[in-house]
C-alpha positions as CSV (number, residue, x, y, z in Angstrom):
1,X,-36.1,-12.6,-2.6
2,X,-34.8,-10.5,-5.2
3,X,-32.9,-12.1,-8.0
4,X,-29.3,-10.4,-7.0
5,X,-30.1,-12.1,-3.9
6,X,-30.5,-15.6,-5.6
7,X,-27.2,-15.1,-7.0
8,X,-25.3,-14.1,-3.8
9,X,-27.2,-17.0,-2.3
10,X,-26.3,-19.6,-5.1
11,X,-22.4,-17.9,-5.7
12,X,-21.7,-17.9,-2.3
13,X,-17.9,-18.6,-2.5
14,X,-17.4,-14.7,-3.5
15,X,-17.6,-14.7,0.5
16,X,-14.9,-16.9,0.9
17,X,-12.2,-14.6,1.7
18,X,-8.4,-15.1,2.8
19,X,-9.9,-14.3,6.0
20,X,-12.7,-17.0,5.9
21,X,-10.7,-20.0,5.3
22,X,-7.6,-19.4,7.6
23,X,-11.0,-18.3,10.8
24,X,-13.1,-21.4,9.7
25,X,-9.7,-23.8,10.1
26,X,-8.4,-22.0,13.2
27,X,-12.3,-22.3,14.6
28,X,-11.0,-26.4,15.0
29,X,-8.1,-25.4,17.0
30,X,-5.4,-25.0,14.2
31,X,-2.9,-22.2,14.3
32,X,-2.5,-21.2,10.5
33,X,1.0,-19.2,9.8
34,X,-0.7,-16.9,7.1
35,X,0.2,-19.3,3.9
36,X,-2.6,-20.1,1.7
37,X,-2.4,-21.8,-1.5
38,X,-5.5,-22.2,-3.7
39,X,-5.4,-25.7,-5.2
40,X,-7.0,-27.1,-8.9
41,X,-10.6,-27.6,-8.1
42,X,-13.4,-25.9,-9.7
43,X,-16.5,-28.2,-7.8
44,X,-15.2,-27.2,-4.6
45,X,-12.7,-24.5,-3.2
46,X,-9.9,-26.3,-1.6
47,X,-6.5,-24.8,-0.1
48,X,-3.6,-25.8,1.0
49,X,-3.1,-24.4,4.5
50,X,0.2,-24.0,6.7
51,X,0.0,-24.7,9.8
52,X,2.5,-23.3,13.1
53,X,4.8,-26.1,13.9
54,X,3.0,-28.7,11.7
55,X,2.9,-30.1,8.3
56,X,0.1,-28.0,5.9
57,X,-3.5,-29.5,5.9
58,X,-6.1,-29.4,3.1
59,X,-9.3,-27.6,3.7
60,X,-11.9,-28.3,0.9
61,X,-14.9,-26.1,1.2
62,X,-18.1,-27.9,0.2
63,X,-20.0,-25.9,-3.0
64,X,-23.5,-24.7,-1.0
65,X,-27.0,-27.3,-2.0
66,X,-24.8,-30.0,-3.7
67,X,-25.0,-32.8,-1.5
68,X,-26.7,-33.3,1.5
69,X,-24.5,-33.1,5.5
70,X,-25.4,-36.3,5.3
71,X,-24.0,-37.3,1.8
72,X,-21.2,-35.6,2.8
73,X,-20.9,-37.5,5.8
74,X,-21.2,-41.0,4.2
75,X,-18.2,-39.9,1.8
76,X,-16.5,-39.5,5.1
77,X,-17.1,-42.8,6.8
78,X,-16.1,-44.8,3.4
79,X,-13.0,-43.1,3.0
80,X,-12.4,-43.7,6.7
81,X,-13.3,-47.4,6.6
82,X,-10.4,-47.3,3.7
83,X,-7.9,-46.0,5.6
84,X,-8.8,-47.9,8.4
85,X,-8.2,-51.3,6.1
86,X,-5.1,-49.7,5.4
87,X,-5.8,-48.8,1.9
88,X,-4.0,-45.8,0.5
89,X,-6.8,-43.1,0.4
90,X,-6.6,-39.5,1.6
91,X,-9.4,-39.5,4.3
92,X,-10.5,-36.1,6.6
93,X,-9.1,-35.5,10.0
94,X,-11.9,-35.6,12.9
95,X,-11.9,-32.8,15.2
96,X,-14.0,-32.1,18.8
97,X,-13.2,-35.5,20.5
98,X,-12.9,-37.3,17.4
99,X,-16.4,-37.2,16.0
100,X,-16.6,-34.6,13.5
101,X,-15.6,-34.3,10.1
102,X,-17.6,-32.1,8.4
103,X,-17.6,-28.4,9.9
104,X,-19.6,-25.2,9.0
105,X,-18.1,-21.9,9.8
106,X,-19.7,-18.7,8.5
107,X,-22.6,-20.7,6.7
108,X,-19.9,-22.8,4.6
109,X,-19.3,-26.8,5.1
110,X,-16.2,-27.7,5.1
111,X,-13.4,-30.6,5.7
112,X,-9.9,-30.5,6.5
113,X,-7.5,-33.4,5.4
114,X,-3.7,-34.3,5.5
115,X,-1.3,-32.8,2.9
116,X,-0.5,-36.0,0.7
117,X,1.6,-34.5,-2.7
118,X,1.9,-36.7,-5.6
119,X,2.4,-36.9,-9.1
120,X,0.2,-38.4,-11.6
121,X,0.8,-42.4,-12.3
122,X,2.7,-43.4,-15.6
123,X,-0.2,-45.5,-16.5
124,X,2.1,-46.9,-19.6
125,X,3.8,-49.2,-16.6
126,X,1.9,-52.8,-16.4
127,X,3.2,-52.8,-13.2
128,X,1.8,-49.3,-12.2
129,X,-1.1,-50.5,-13.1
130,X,-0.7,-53.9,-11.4
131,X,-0.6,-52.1,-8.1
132,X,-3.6,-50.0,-9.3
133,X,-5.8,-52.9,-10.0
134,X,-4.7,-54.1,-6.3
135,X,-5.9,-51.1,-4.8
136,X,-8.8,-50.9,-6.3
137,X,-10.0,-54.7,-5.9
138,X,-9.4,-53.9,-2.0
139,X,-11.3,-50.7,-2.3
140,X,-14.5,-52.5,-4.3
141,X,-14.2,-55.6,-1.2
142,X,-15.0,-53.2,1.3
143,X,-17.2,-51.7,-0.8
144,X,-19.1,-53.8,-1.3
145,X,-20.1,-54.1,2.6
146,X,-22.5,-52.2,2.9
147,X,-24.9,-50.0,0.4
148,X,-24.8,-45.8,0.1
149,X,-28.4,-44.9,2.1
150,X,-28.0,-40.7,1.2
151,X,-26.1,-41.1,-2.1
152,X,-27.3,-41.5,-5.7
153,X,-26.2,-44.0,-8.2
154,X,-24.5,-43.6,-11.6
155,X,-27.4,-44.4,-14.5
156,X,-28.4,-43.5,-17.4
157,X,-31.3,-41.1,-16.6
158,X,-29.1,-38.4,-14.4
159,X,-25.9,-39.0,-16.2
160,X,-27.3,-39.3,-19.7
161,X,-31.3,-37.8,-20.4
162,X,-31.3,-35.7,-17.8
163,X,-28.4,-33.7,-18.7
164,X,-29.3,-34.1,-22.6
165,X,-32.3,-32.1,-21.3
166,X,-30.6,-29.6,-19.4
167,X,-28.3,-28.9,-22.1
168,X,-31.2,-28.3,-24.6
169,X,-33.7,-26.3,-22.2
170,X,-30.6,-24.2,-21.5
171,X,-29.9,-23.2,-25.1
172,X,-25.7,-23.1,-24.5
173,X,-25.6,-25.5,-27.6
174,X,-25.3,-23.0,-30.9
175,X,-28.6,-23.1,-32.9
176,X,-27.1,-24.1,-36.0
177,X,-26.0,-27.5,-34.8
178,X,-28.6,-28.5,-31.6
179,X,-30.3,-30.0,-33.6
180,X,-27.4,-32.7,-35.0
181,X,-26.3,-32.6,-31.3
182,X,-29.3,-33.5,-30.0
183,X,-29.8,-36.2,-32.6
184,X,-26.4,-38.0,-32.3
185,X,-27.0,-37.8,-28.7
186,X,-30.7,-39.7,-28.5
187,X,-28.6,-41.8,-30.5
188,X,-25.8,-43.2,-28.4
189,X,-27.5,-42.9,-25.0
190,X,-30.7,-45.5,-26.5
191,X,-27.2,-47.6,-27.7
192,X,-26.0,-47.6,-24.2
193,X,-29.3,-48.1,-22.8
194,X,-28.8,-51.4,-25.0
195,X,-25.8,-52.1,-23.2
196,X,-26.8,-51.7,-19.9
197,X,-29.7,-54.6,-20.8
198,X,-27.2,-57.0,-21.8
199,X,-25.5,-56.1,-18.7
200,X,-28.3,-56.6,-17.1
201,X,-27.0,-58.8,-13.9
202,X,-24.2,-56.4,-12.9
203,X,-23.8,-55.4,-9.5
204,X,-23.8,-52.2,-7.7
205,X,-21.9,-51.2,-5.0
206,X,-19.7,-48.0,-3.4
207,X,-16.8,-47.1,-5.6
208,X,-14.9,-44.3,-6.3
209,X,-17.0,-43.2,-9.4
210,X,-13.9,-40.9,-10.4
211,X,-11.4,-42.6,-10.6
212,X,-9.0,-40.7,-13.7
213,X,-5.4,-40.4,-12.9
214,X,-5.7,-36.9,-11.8
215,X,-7.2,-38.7,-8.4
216,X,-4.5,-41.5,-8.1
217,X,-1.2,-39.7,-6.7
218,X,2.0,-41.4,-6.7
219,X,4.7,-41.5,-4.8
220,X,8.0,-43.7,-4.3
221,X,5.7,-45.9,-1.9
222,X,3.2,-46.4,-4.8
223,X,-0.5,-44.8,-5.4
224,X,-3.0,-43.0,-2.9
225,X,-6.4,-42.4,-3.9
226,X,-7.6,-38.9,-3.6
227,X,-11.5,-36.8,-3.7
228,X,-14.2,-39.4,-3.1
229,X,-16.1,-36.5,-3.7
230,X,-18.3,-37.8,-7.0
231,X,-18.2,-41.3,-4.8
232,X,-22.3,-43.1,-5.2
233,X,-23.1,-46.6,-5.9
234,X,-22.1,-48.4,-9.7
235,X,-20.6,-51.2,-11.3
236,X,-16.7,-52.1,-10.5
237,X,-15.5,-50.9,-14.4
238,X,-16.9,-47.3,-13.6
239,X,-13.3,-47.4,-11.9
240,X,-11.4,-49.1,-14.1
241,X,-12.2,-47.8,-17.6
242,X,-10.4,-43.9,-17.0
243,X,-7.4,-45.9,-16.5
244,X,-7.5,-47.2,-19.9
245,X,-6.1,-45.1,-23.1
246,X,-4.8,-45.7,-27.1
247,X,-6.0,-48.2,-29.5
248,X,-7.7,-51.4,-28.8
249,X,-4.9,-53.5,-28.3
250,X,-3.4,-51.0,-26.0
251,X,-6.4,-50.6,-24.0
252,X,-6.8,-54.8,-23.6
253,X,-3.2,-55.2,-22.5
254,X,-3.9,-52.1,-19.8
255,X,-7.1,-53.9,-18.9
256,X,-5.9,-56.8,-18.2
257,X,-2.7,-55.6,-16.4
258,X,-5.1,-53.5,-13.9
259,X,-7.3,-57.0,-13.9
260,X,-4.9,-59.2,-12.5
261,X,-4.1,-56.9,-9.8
262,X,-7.9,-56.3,-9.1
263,X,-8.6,-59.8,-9.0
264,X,-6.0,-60.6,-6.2
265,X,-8.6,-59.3,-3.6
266,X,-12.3,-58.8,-5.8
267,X,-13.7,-60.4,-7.9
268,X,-14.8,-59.2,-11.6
269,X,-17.4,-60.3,-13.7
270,X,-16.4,-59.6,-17.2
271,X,-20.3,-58.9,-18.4
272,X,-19.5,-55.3,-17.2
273,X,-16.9,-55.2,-20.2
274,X,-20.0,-54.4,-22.0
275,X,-20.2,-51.2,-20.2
276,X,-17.0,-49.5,-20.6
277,X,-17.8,-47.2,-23.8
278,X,-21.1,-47.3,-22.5
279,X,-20.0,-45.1,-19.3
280,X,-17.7,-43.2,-21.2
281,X,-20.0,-42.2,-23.2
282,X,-22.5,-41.2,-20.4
283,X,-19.4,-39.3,-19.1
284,X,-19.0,-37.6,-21.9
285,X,-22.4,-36.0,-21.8
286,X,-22.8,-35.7,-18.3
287,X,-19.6,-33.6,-18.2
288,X,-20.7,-31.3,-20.9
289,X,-24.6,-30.7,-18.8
290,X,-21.5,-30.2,-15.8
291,X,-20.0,-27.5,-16.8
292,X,-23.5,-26.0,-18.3
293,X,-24.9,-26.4,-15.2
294,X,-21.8,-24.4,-13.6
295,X,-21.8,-21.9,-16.6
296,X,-22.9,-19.0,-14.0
297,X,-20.4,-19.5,-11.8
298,X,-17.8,-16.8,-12.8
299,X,-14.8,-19.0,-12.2
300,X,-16.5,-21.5,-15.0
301,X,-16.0,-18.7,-17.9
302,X,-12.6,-17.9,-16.5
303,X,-11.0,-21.5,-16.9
304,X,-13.5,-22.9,-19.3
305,X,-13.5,-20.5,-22.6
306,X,-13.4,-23.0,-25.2
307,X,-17.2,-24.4,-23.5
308,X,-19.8,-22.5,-25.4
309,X,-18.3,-22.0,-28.7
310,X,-19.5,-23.9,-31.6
311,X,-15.9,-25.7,-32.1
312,X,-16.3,-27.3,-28.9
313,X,-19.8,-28.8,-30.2
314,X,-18.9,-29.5,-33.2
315,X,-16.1,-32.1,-31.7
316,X,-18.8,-33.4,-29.3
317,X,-20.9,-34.0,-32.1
318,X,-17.8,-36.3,-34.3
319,X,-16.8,-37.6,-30.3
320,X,-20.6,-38.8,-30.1
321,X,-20.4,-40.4,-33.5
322,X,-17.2,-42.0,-32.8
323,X,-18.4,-43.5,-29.4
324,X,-21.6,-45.1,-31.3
325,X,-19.3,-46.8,-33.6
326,X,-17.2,-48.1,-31.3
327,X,-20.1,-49.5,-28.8
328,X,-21.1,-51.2,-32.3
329,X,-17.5,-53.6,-31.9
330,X,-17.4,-55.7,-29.5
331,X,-16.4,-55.4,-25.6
332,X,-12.8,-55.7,-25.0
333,X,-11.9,-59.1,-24.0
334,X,-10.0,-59.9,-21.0
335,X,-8.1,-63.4,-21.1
């Protein structure tokens, strides 16, 4: 195979025309009137759909060798088991005698959901975050039913060494500083390996895994949890430390606010308090070795110029060094 060919293999959405999407939704017995919005995603391709004498759907067009059908598919039962509980989450619509969920049309995978709008949560409202914390205590109970059999785990190897690796092997980082970078990163990740041990008895279970405010829509009947798509097994604060923002005493009154909502329906054992710079810090990294690992993806350059230049590393580099002082404090408390 010639190397153009590895590239039209591995950027296959160039192939996903107008034409594409509205064919691959109408192939499930949807009549599309023509209107087709692309929507912020850059993992995925995902449109917003009109449909003839129905409300719009979402089709979400899976990016080719992520995950597995059947990763893909356990993502799909969770988020149905949610709705099912009658937690707010946005879960696919099953098509052909209400079995199937994920399609393939033209050699792409793809899901079609309900058009839920929304607007991001004002996360400075205890009581915002109240209902948050409920939500996401019932979401962690069900959770924790069963284990993920086709879906990896957050940890420190894939999220943290391996993508210190990647980003090293791949030489994106600017000579002149890989070196601090790649210090200051060994660094922080053997600190958070050190906080993982004393963490040691945490348990792991199915969560969301991306749980930033961008995912929780709002509306005047409260939250709905959106894209389980990064959803794997890992400890209950994975999903509770994006909510959290400011100073210290800011971030312990949010903390505690999204708590005693969580705790209504799951427990939460505060060891895992431990954790939360740890995984931000892992985030950090991971979503730098993300977008290097995207880099050749033309829509990455497009809406990602400021990845690749030495400013950008440089405040990675003071980030890092900021994160290591701060997993030198102690955990937040939660009273």
């Amino acid at each position: 195979m010639t190397k153009n060919s590895n590239n039209e293999e591995k950027h296959a959405y160039y192939k996903l025309t107008p034409d594409t999407v509205l064919n691959a939704v109408e192939s499930l017995g949807l009549i599309p009137n023509g209107r087709l919005l692309a929507l912020n995603s850059y993992e995925n391709r995902v449109y917003q759909i009109g449909i003839e004498d129905a409300r719009p759907v979402v089709a979400k067009f899976y990016r080719p060798a992520r995950w597995s059908n059947e990763a893909i598919i356990e993502e799909h039962r969770f988020t149905q088991a949610l709705a099912e509980a009658e937690i707010p989450v946005v879960a696919p619509l099953a098509f052909n005698n209400a079995q199937s969920t994920l399609h393939e049309h033209e050699a792409f995978r793809f899901a079609v959901y309900p058009n839920c709008g929304g607007r991001w949560p004002e996360l400075d409202n205890p009581d915002n975050l109240l209902w948050i914390g409920r939500f996401i205590g019932r979401i962690h109970a069900l959770g924790k039913a069963k284990d993920f059999q086709h879906r990896p785990r957050i940890d420190i190897e894939s999220y943290g060494w391996s993508s210190l690796r990647f980003l090293v092997d791949q030489q994106l980082i600017p000579p002149e500083i890989r070196t601090a970078y790649q210090t200051i990163a060994g660094q922080v990740l053997r600190k958070v390996e050190t906080q993982f041990r004393i963490a040691a008895d945490v348990r792991y279970f199915r969560i969301h895994a991306d749980c930033h405010p961008g995912n929780i829509l709002w509306t005047d009947d409260g939250p709905h949890f959106v894209d389980f798509d990064d959803t794997r097994m890992g400890p209950a604060v994975q999903d509770i430390w994006m909510l959290l923002s400011g100073d210290r005493r800011q971030m312990t009154e949010q903390l505690c606010d999204v708590l005693e909502g969580y705790t209504e329906f799951c427990d939460f054992n505060p060891v895992e308090l431990h954790l939360l710079e740890a995984l931000r810090t892992l985030r950090m990294i991971h979503y730098s070795a993300w977008l290097a690992r995207r880099w050749d993806d033309p829509s990455f350059p497009q809406n990602f110029p400021w990845f690749n230049t030495q400013r950008y590393w440089e405040e990675q580099i003071l980030a890092l060094k900021e994160q290591l002082a701060i997993m030198d404090e102690e955990p937040l408390v939660w009273h």
